[in-house]
SEBA-710552 format. One line per field, with one value per atom (N, C-alpha, C): atom name; chain; x, y, z; residue in one letter. Coordinates in steps of 0.1 Angstrom, whole numbers, plus 2048, in hexadecimal, padded with zeros to 3 digits. Each point is the difference from the previous one (the first is absolute). Last residue first. Layout:
atom	CA	...;
kette	A	...;
east	X	...;
north	Y	...;
up	Z	...;
rest	A	...;
END
This chain:
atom	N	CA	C	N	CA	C	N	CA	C	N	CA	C	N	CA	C	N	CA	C	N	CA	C	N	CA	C	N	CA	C	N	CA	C	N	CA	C	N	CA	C	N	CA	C	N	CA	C	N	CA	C	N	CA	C	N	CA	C	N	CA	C	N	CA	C	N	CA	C	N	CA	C	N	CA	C	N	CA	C	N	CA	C	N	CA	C	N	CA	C	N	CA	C	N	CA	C	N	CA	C	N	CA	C	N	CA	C	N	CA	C	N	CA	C	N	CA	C	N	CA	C	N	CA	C	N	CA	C	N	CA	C	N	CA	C	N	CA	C	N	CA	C	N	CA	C	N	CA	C	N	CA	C	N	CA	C	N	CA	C	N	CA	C	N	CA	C	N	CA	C	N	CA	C	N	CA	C	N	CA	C	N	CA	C	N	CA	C	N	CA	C	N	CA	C	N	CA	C	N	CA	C	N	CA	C	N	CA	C	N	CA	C	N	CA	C	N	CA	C	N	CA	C	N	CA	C	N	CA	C	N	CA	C	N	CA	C	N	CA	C	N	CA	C	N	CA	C	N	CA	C	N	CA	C	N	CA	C	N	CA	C	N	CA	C	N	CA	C	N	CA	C	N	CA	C	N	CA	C	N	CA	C	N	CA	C	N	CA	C	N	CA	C	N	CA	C	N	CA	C	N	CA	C	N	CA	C	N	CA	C	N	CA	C	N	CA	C	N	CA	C	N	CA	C	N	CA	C	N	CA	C	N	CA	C	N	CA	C	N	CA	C	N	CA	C	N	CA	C	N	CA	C	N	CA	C	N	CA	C	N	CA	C	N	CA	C	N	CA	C	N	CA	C	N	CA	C	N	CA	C	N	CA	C	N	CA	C	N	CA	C	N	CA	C	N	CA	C	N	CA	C	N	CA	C	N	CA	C	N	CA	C	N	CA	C	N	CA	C	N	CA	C	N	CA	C	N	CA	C	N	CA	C	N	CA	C	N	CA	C	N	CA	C	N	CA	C	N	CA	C	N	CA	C	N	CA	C	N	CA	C	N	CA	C	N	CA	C	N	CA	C	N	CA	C	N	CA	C	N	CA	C	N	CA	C	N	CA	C	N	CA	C	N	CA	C	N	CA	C	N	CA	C;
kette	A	A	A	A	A	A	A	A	A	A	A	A	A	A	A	A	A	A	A	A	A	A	A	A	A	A	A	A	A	A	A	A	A	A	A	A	A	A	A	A	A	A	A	A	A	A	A	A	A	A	A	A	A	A	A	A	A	A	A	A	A	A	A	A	A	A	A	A	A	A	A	A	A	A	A	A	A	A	A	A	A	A	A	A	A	A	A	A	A	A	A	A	A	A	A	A	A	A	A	A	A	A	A	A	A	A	A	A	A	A	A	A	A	A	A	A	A	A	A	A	A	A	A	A	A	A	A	A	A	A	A	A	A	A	A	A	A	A	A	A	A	A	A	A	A	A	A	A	A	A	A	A	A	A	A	A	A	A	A	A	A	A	A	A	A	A	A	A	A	A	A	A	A	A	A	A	A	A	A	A	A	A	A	A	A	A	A	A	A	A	A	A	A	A	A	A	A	A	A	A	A	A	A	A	A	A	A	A	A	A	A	A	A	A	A	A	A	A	A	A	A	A	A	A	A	A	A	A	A	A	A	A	A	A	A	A	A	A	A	A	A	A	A	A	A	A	A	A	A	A	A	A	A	A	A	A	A	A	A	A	A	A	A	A	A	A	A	A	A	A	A	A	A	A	A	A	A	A	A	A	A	A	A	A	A	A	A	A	A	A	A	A	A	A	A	A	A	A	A	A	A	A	A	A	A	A	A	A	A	A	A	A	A	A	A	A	A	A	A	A	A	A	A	A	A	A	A	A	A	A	A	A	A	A	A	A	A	A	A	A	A	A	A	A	A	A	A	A	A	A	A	A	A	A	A	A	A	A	A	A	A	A	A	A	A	A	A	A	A	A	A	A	A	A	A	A	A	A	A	A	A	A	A	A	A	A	A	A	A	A	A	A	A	A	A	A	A	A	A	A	A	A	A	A	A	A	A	A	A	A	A	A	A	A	A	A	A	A	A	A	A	A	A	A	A	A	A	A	A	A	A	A;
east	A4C	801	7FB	802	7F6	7FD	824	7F1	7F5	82F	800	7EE	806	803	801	804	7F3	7FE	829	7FB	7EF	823	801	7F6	7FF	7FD	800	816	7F1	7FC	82C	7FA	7F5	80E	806	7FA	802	7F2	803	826	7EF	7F9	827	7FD	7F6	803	800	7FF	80D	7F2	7FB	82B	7FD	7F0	81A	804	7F7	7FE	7F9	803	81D	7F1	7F6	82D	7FF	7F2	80F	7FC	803	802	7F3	804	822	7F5	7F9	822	801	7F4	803	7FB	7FE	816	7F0	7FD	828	7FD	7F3	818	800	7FA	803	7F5	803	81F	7F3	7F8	831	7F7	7F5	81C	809	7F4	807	7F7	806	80F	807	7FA	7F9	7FC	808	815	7F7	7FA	816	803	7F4	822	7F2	7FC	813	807	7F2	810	7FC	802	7F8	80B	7F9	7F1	7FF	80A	7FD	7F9	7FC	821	806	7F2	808	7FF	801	81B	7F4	7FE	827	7FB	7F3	81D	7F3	7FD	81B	7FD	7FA	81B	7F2	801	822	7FC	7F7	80B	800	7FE	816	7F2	803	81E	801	7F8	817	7F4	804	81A	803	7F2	801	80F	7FE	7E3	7FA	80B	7F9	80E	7FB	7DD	80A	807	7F2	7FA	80A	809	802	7FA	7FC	802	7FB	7FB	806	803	7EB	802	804	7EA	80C	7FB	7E7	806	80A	7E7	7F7	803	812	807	7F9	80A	7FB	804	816	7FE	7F4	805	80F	802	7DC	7FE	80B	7DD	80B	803	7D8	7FE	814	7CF	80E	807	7CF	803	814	7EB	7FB	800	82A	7ED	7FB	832	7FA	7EF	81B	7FC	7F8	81B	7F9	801	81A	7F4	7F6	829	802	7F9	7F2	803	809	7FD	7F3	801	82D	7F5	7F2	827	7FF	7FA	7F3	80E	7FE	7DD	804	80E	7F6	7F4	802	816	802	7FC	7E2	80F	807	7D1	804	80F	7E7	802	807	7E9	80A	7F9	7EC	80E	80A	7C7	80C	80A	7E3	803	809	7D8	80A	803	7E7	7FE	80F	7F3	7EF	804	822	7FF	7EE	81B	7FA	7F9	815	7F4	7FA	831	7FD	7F2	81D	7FA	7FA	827	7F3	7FE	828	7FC	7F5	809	807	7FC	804	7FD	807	802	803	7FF	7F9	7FE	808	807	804	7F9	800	7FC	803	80F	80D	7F7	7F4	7FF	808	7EC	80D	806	7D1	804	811	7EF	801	801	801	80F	801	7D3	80C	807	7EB	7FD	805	80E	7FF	7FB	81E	7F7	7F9	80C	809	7F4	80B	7F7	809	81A	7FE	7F6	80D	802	7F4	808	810	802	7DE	7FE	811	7EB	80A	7FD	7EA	80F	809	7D1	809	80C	7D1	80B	80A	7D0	809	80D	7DC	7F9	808	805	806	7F8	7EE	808	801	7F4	800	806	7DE	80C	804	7E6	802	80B;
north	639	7F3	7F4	822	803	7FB	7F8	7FE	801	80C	7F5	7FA	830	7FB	7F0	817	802	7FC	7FC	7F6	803	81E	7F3	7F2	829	804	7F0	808	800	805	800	7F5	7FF	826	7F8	7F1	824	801	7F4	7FC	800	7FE	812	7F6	7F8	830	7FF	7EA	815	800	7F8	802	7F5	802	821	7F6	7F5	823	807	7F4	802	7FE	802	80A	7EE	7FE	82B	7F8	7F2	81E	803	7F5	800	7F9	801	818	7F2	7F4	831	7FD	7F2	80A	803	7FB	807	7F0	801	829	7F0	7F4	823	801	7F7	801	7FB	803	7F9	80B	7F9	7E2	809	808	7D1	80E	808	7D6	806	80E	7D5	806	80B	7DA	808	80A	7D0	807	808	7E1	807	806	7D9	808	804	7EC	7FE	806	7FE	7FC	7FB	814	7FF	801	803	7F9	7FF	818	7F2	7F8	833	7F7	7F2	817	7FD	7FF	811	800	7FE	809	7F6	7FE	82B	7F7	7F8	80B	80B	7F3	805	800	803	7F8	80A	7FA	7E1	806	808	7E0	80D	80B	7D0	805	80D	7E0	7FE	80B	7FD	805	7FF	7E6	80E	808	7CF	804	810	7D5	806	809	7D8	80C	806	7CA	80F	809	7C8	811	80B	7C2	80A	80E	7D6	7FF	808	7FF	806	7F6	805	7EF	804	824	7F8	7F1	829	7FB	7F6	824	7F7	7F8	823	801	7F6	7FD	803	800	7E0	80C	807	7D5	805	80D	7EA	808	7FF	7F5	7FF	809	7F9	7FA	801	819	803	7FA	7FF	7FD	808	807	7F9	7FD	82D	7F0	7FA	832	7F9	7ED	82E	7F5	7F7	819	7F2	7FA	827	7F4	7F8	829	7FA	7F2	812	808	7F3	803	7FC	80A	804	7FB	7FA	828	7F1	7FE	82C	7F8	7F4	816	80A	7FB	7F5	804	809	7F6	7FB	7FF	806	7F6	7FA	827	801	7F2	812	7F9	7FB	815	7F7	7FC	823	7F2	7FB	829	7FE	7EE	830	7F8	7F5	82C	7FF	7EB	81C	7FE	7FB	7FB	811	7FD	7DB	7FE	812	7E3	80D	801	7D4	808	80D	7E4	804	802	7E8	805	800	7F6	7FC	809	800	806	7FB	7ED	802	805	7FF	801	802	7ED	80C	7F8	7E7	80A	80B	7D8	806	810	7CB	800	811	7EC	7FB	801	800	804	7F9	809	80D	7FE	7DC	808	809	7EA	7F9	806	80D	807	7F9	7F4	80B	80B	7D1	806	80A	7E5	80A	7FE	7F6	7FE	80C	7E4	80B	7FF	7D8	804	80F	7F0	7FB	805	81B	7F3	7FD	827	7F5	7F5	82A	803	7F5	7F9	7FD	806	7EB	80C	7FD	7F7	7F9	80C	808	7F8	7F5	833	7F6	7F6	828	7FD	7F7	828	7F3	7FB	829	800	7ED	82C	7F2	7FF;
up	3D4	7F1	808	822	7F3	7F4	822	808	7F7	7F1	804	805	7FE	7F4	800	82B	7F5	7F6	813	805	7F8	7F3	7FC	806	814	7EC	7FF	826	807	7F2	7FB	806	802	7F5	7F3	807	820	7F9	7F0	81E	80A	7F6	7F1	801	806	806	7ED	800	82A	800	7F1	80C	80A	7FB	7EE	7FA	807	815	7F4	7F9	821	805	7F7	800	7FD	803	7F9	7F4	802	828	7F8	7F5	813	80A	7FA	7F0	7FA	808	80C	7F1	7FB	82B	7FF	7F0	80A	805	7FD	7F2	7F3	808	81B	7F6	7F7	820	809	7F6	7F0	800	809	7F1	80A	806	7E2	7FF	80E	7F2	7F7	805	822	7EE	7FE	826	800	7EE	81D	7F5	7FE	822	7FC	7F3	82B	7F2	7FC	832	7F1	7F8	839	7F3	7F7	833	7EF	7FC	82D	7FD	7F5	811	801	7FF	7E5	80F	7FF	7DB	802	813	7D5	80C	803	7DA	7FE	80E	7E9	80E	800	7D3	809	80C	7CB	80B	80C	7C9	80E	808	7DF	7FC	80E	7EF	7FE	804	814	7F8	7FC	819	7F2	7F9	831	7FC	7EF	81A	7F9	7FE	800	804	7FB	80B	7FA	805	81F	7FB	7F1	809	80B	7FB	804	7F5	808	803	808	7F4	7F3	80A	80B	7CF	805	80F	7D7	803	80C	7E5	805	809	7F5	809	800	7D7	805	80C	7DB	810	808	7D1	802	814	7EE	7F8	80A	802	7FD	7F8	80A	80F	7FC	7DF	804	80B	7EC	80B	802	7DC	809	80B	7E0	7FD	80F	7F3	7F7	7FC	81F	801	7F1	815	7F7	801	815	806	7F9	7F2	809	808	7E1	7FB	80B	80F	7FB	7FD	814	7FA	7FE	82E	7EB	7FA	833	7FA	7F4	812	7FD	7F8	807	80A	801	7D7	812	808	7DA	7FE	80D	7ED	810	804	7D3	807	80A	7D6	80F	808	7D6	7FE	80B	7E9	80C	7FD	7E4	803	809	7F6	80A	7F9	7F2	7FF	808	80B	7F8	7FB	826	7F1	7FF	828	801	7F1	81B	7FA	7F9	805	800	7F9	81D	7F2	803	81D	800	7F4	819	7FA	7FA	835	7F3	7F2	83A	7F7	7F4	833	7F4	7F9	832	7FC	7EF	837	7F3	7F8	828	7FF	7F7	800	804	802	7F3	80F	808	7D4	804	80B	7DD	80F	802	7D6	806	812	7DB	803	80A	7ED	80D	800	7D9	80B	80E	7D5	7FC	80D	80A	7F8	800	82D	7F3	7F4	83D	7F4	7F1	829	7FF	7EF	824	7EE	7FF	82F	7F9	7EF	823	7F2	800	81A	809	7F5	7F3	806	803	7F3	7F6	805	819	802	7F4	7F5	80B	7FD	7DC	80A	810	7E4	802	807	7E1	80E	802	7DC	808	809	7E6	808	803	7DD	802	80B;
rest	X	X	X	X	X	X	X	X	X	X	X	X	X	X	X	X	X	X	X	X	X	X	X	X	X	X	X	X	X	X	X	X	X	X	X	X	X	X	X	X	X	X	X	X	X	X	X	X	X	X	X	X	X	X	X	X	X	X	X	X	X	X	X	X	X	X	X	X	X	X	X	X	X	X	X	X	X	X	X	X	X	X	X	X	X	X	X	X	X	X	X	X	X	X	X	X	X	X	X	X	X	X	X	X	X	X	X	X	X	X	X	X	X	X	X	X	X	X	X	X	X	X	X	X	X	X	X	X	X	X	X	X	X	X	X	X	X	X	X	X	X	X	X	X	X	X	X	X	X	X	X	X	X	X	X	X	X	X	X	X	X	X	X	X	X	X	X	X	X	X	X	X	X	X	X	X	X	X	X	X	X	X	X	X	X	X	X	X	X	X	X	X	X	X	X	X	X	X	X	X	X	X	X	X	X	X	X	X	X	X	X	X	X	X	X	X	X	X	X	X	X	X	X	X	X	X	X	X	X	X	X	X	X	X	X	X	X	X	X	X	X	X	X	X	X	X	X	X	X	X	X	X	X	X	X	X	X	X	X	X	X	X	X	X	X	X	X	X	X	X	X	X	X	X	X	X	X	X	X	X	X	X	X	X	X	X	X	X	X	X	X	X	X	X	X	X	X	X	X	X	X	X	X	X	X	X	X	X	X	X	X	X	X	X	X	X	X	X	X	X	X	X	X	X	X	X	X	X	X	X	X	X	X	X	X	X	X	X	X	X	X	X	X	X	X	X	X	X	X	X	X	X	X	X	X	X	X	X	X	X	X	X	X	X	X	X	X	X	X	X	X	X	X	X	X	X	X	X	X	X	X	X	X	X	X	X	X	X	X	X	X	X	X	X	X	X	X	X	X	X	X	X	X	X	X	X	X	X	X	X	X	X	X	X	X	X	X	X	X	X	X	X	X	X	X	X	X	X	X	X	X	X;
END
């Protein structure tokens, strides 16, 4: 998944924020926050970007689904400055881009070129298995 800025956000009087706005701040470096350890058979998530984003988690949490207040919110700002990646903890890396792409990315977990393959084959085996479950169901439909 990659995104990108629909208008220049470097030159915004109200520098974008929240969970993924923060990432463009305009300082080319790269954040690293804290990860989960998927090696395990069974995995619960706990890592929330800790190091990567100013506060924690919960100061991005909002009351309802249309609510746009919330600890770091600019929704009303008139003017805000990029965050302060001085305060972060999370590693460091070049977020260095050509000047014709800006955005943010987020690439899969799978490393190995055969886990990509494998994971190809069984979406394709899945894609078929539902096909045939459909094309059943429609016989069945046509037949009552």
């Amino acid at each position: 998944m990659q995104l990108y800025p629909l208008y220049d956000v470097d030159h915004d009087v109200v520098a974008p924020h929240g969970l993924i706005g923060q990432s463009w701040d305009g300082d080319s470096v790269g954040v690293d926050g804290a990860q989960d350890d998927y090696t395990a058979a069974e995995v619960t998530t706990k890592a929330m970007a800790e190091g990567a984003i100013e506060g924690v988690a919960s100061d991005y949490e909002v009351e309802d689904k249309f609510a746009t207040d919330f600890k770091y919110s600019r929704f009303d700002a008139v003017a805000a400055k990029p965050r302060d990646i001085s305060l972060l903890k999370g590693a460091r890396r070049s977020g260095k881009m050509n000047s014709n792409m800006r955005g943010a990315g987020a690439s899969p977990d799978l490393e190995d070129p055969q886990d990509e393959e494998e994971t190809a084959e069984t979406a394709e085996k899945l894609q078929a298995e539902a096909a045939k479950a459909a094309a059943e169901a429609a016989v069945k439909a046509v037949a009552a």
